[in-house]
C-alpha positions, -999 to 999 in steps of 0.1 A, spaced: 0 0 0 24 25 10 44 17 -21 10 27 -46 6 55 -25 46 66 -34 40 61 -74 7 79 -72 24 113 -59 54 107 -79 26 103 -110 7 137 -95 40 157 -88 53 150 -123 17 163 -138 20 192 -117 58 204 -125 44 198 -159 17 219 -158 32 248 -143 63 247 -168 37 252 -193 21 281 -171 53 298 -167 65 296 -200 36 311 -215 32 335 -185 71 344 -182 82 333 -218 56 346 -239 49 375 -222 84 392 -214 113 375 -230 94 365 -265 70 400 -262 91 418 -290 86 391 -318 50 384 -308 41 420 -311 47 422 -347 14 398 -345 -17 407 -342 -45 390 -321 -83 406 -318 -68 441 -323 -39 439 -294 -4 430 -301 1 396 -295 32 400 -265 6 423 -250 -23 400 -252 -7 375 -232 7 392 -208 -30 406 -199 -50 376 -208 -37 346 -223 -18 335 -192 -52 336 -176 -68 315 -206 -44 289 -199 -40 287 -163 -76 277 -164 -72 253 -192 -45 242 -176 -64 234 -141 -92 217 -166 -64 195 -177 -54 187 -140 -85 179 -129 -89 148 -158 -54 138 -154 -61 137 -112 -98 117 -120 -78 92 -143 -48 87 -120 -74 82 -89 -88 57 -111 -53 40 -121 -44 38 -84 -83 29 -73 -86 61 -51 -116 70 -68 -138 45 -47 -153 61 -17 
C-alpha cells in the first residue's frame, strides 16, 4: 500500500511540474522574454506579446487546471482512489 501510494504522488507531482512549466513559460516566456517578436502579431486588435501578458496566461491557467483535474480523475482511477 504504501508503495501505490509513493507512485501515485510521484505520478501527481510529475503532472503538476508539468503543468506549471507550461504556465510559466507562456506566462514568463511569452509574455516578457518573446513580447518583442510576438508583437509584430496581431490578435483581436492587441499585439500579441501584450495579449498575453494581460489575458492569455489567464486563458491557460484555467485550461491548464481543466487539464489537472482529468489527469487527477484518471490517476485516482489507475491507483483505485476514486472509490469512496
Amino acid at each position: 500500500m504504501k508503495s501505490q501510494n509513493n507512485n501515485y504522488w510521484k505520478e501527481n507531482l510529475k503532472y503538476v511540474i508539468i503543468l506549471l512549466s507550461i504556465w510559466f513559460f507562456v506566462s514568463f516566456g511569452l509574455s516578457i522574454l518573446f513580447k518583442e517578436k510576438l508583437d509584430s502579431i496581431t490578435f483581436g486588435g492587441f499585439k500579441l506579446g501584450f495579449w498575453f501578458a494581460q489575458q492569455g496566461s489567464m486563458y491557460v491557467f484555467v485550461i491548464l487546471i481543466f487539464i489537472y483535474v482529468f489527469l487527477i480523475n484518471k490517476l485516482d482511477k489507475k491507483y483505485g482512489f476514486d472509490k469512496k
